[in-house]
N, C-alpha and C positions, 0 to 999 in steps of 0.2 A: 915189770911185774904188774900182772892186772892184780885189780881190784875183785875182791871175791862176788859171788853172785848173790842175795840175799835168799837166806831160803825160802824153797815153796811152801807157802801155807798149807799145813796138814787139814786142819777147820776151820769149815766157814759158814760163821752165825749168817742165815737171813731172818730178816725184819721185815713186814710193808706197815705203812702206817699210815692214816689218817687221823690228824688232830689226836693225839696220845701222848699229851706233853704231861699227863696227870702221870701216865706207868711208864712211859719210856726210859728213862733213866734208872729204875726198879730193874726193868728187863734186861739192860744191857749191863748193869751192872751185876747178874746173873752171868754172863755170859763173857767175864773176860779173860777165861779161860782161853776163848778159841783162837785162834790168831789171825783171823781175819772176820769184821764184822759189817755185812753191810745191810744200812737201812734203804730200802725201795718207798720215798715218802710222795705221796698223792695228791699232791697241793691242801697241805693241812692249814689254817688260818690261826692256827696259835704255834706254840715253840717248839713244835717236834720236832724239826730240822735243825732249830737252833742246839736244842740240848742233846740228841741224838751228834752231835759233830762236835760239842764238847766231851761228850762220852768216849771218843775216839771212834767214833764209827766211820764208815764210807757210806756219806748221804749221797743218794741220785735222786732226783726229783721229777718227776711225771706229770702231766695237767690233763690225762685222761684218764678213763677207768674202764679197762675190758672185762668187769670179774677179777673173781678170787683167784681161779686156777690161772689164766693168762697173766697175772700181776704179778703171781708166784714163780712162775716161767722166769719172769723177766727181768726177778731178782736172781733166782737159781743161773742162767745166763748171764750174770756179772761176777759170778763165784771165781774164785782162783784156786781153793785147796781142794784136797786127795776127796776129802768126806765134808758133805753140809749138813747143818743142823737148822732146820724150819721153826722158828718159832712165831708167835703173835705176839701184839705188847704185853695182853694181859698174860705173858703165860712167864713162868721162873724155874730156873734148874737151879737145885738146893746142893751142898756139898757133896752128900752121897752120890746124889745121879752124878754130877760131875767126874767124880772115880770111876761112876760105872761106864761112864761114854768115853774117859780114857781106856779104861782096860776095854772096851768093845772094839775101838778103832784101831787098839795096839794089836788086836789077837789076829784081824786081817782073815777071819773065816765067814764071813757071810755080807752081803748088796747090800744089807741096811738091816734097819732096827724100831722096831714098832716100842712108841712108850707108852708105859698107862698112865694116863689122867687121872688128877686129883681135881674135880670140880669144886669151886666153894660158889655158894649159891643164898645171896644175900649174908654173905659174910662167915655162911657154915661150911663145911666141907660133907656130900652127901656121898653117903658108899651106899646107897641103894637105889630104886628107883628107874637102873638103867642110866646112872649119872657116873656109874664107875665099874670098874675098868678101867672104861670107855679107850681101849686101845688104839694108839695115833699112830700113826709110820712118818716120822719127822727126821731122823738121822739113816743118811744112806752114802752111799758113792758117788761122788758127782755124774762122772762119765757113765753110771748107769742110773739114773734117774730121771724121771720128770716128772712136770705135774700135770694132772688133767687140764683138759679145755675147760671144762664146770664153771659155771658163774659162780656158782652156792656151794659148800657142799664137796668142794675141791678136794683132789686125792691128790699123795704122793705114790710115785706109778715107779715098783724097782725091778729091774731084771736080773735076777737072780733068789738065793736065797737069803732070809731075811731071817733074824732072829727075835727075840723080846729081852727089855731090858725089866727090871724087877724096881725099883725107882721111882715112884710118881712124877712125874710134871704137875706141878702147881697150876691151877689154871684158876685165875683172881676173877672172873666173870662174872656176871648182873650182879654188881656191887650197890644196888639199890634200886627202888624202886622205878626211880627214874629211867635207870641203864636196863632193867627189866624191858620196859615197856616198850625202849625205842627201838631196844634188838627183835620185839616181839616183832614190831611192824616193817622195819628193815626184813629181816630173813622169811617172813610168811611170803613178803611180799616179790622176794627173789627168788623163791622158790616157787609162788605160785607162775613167774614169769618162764620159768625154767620146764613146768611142765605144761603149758598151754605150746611152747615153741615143742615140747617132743608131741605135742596132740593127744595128750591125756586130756580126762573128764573130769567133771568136777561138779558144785550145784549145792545148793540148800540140804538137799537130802542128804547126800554124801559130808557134807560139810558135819552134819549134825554127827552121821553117824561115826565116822571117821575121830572124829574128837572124842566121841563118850569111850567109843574101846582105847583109844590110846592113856585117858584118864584112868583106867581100869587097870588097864596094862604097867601104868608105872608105879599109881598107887597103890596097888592089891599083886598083882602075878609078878611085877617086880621089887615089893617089899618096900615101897619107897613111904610107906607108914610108920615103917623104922625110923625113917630121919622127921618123924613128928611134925611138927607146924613147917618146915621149909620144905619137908619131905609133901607134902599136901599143895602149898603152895608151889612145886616144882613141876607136879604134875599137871598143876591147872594150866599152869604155864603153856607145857607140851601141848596140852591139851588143845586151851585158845590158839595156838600156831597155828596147830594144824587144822581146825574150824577156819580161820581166814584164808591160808591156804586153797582148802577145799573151795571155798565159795569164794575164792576171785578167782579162780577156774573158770569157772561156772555161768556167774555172773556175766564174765565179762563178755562173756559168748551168748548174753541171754538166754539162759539156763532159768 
């Protein structure tokens, strides 16, 4: 008599992480639901490998960095179940969404499943401004998914039809001033790399003007004056991004 086969993983959480020993254990303990979890860690220099392999995850560990979207690939390529579920550290699926990505993945009608975002943003949760929705496509089919090349900015890419789940995803993000300011200059600076390689334009001008309408845009046309003092401060946020953005374009080109 053999021995029975173990079954195949229906879900499989991915993770990438760098240094996220502060949320990682928050995240994965969101997620033990799925029955296959694996963390893709990037040579972090604190415990995220450690405590993500206590958590029962399947750590692999990397000492390069091609971007967001190729990182994502290359966790999504160590997957084993039917259906993966994308998350980041800072992000958390609450009990509800958990029932709803049970009954999504039992019903077997559609390629995947766009979630909406619950941003909190210096500790608040902003439903205006353009900070909500903010519709993600994170749960899909394996063998029909993938992610973008993207450094920045990275898509999950499904073939087929995709529904929406009604559920927020938590998303625990610029938990301070500090964490503000480092993502400012991390992602300006990724994205202004990302558009000087496709041969966009950029400059002082641009930079000014590009910022004042996005400031306008999230705090006035998209009501982000509703969420009051974070809702102002979210927008200046976008705002300076997209200023540094614009002018290391520019800049860099001697603009």
């Amino acid at each position: 008599m053999t021995d029975p086969q173990p079954a195949k993983p229906l879900l499989t959480a991915l993770v990438i992480a760098f240094n996220e020993a502060a949320q990682i254990e928050a995240c994965l303990a969101s997620l033990v639901f799925c029955d296959e979890i694996i963390v893709l860690e990037n040579g972090s220099t604190d415990r995220t490998a450690e405590l993500a392999r206590k958590a029962g995850a399947t750590v692999v560990e990397t000492d390069d960095w091609p971007g967001f979207g190729p990182q994502k690939q290359r966790a999504l390529d160590l997957a084993h179940g039917e259906w993966i579920l994308s998350l980041d550290a800072d992000e958390r699926i609450d009990e509800r969404l958990e029932a709803e990505i049970r009954r999504a993945i039992s019903s077997g009608g559609m390629a995947g499943y766009r979630l909406k975002r619950l941003n909190y943003f210096l500790g608040k949760p902003l439903r205006h401004g353009g900070w909500y929705p903010d519709p993600v496509l994170r749960l899909a089919r394996r063998h029909a998914a993938r992610f973008s090349s993207d450094a920045v900015h990275e898509r999950l890419i499904v073939d087929g039809p995709v529904g929406e789940l009604e559920t927020p995803l938590v998303h625990l993000s610029y938990r301070s001033i500090d964490d503000l300011l480092l993502k400012l200059r991390r992602y300006a600076n990724a994205t202004a790399r990302a558009r000087r390689h496709a041969g966009k334009r950029g400059g002082l001008s641009a930079a000014v003007l590009r910022a004042s309408l996005t400031f306008v845009k999230c705090f006035v046309l998209q009501l982000g004056l509703l969420d009051g003092a974070h809702g102002f401060v979210a927008a200046a946020y976008r705002a300076e991004e997209t200023f540094w953005r614009y002018l290391a374009v520019g800049w860099e080109k001697g603009s």
